[in-house]
C-alpha positions in Angstrom: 119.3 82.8 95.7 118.5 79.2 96.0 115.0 78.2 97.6 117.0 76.4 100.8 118.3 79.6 101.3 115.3 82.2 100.7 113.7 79.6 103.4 116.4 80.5 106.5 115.6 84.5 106.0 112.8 86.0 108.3 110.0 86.2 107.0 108.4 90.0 106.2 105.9 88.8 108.5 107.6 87.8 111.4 110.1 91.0 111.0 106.7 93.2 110.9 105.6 91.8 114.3 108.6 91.5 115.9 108.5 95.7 115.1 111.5 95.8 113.0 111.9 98.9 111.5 110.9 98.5 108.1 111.2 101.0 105.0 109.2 100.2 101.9 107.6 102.5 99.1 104.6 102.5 96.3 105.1 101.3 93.3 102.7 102.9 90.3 104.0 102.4 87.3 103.6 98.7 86.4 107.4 97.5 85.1 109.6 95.4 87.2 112.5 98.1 86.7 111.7 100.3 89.2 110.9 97.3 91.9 115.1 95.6 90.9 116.2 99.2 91.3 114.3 99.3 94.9 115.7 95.8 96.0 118.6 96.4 95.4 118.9 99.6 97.1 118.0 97.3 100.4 114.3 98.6 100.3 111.7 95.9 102.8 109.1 96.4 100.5 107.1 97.3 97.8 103.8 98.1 97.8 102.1 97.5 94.4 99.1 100.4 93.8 96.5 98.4 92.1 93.9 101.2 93.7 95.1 104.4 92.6 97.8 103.1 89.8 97.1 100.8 86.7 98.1 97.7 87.5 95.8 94.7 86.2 96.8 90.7 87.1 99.3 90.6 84.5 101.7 93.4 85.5 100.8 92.5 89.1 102.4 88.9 88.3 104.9 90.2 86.9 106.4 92.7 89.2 105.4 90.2 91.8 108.1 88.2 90.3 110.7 90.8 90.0 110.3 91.6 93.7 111.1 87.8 94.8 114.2 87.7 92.4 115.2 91.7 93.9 114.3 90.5 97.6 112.3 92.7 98.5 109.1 91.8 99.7 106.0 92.4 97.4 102.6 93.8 99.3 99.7 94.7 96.7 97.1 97.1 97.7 94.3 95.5 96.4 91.7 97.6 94.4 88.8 95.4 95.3 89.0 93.7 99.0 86.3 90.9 97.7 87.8 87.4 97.9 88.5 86.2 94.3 90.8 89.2 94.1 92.5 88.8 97.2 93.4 84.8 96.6 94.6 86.1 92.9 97.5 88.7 94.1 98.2 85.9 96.8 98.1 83.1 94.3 100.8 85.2 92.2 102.9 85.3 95.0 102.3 88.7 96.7 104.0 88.6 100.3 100.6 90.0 101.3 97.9 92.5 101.0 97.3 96.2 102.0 93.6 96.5 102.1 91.9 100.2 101.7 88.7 101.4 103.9 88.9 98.1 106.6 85.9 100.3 108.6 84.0 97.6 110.7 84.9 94.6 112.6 83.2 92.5 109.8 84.8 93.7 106.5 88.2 93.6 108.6 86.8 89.4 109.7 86.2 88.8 105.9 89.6 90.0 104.8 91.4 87.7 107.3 89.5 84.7 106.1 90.1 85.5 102.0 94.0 85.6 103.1 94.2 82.2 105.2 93.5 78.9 104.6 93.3 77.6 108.5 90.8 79.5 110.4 89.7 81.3 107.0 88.3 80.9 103.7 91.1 80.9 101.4 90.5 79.1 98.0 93.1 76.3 97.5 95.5 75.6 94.8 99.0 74.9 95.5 99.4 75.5 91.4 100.5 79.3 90.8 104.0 80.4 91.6 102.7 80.6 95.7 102.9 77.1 95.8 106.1 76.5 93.6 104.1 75.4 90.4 103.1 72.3 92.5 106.6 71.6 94.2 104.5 72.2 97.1 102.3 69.6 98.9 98.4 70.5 100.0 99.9 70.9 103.5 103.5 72.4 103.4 101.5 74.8 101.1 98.7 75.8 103.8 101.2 76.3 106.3 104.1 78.3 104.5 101.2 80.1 103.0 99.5 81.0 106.1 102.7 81.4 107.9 104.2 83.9 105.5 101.0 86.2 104.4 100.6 89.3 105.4 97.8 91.1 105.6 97.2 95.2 106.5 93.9 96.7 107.2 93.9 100.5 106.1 92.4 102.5 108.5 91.3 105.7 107.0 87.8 106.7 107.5 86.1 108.5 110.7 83.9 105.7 111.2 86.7 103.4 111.9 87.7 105.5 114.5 84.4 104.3 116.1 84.9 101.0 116.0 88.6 101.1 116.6 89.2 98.6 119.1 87.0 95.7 117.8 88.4 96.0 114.9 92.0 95.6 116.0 90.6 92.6 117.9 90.2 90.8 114.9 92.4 87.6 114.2 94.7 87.5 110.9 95.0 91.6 110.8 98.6 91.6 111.1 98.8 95.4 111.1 96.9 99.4 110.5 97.9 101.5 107.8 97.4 104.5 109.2 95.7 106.6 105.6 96.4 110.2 107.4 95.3 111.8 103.6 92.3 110.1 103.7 91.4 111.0 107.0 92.4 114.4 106.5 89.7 115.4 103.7 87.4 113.1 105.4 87.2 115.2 108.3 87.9 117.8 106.4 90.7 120.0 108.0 93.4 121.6 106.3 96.6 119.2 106.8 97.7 116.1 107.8 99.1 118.3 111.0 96.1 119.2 112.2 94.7 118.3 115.7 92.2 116.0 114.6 94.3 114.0 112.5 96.9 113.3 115.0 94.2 112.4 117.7 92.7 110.1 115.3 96.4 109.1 114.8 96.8 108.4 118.1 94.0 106.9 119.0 94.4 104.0 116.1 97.8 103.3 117.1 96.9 102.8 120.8 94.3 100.6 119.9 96.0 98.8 117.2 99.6 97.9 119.3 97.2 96.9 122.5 96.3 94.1 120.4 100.1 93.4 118.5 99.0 94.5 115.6 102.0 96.6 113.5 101.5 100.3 113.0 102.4 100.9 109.3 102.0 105.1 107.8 103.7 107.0 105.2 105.6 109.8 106.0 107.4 112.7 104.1 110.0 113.5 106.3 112.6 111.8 109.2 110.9 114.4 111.6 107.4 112.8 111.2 108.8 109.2 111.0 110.4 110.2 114.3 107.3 111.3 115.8 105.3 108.2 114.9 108.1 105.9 115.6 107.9 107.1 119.0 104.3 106.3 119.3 104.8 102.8 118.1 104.9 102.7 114.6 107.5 100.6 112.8 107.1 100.9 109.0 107.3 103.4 107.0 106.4 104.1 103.4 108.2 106.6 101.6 106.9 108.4 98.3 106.7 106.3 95.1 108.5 105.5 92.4 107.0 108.2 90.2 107.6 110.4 93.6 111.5 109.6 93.4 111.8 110.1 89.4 110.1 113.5 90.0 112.0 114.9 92.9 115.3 113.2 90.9 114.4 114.8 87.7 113.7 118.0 89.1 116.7 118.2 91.1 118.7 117.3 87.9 116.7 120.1 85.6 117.5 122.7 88.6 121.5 122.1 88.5 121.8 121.5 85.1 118.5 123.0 82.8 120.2 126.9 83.1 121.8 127.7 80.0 125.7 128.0 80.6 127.2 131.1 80.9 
């Protein structure tokens, strides 16, 4: 796809705002196959594990690569939410960041500012692949840049839940991630069904869409993404890579792995 044309699609950004319903799924294994598979399926997005897979800025550069030539868009969650590594999976080209434990309205203020330049704190350099290798000017770069990035606060511990509200009042949060696993051993109950959970749910979702920020969750089922689609959220997450090779693989050892008859 030429660049002219890449430039009259919607951006991920806009079409995560406007609440366009959005399907997208983890990556953990650090190849670009899996991400060219997944874009050309018709997958939104990726989301690149860096916390809880091994990815390290090499493979995140890569597969941040084979998501732009798939078109799908590629969101890293960030293993570290401290600037320097924020501005290098943005500098590589990431569509934007999923950010784990956002739990006060000042850690979600300092993620903003690490992702934009305007208004933020955004270290410039219109050099990496984010600013076409320099095709970019300082300006056209600041404002594509800040125009295009997206950034997610997780919101997965109880004490978010306390400062719900401020936080979602925060400028440059484009959107929760609701962590429903994370709450649920936090607090400590048995599932991700339980009473709690869905309150907490509830509650984030309220506050964050009374603010326009997008509600994004994973879900395991069309039942669930029903459910939360009908209290306002819009993207959805769906398993893994890894998640999809197992449940292929073990589909394909069930109807085939008996010895014939």
């Amino acid at each position: 796809m030429s660049t002219d044309a890449r430039a009259k699609e919607p951006l991920f950004r806009q079409r995560l705002l406007a609440g366009e319903h959005l399907l997208g799924t983890f990556l953990k294994t650090p190849t670009i196959h899996a991400t060219e598979i997944l874009g050309d399926l018709g997958f939104d997005f990726v989301v690149l594990d860096e916390e809880h897979a091994p990815f390290d800025r090499v493979s995140i550069d890569h597969v941040l690569l084979a998501a732009r030539a798939a078109g799908t868009a590629g969101i890293v969650r960030v293993a570290d939410s401290s600037a320097p590594n924020i501005l290098s999976v943005l500098d590589s080209g990431a569509t934007g960041v999923l950010v784990p434990h956002v739990d006060t309205p000042e850690k979600a203020r300092a993620v903003a500012a690490a992702a934009r330049y305007r208004g933020g704190s955004r270290g410039f350099s219109n050099s990496p692949r984010a600013g076409g290798y320099g095709r970019l000017g300082v300006w056209d770069h600041v404002e594509a840049a800040d125009a295009a990035t997206t950034v997610i606060a997780m919101i997965e511990d109880p004490g978010a839940l306390e400062a719900i509200e401020e936080i979602a009042a925060v400028e440059g949060i484009d959107g929760f991630f609701i962590g429903r696993g994370d709450l649920t051993v936090a607090l400590g109950v048995p599932s991700m069904d339980a009473p709690a959970v869905r309150a907490a749910t509830e509650r984030i979702i309220a506050a964050g869409r009374a603010k326009g920020k997008a509600i994004c969750l994973m879900t395991g089922s069309t039942t669930d993404a029903a459910a939360m689609k009908a209290l306002g959220a819009t993207a959805f997450i769906v398993a893994s890579d890894q998640g999809f090779l197992r449940q292929a693989a073990a589909k394909a050892l069930t109807e085939f792995g008996a010895q014939p008859a």
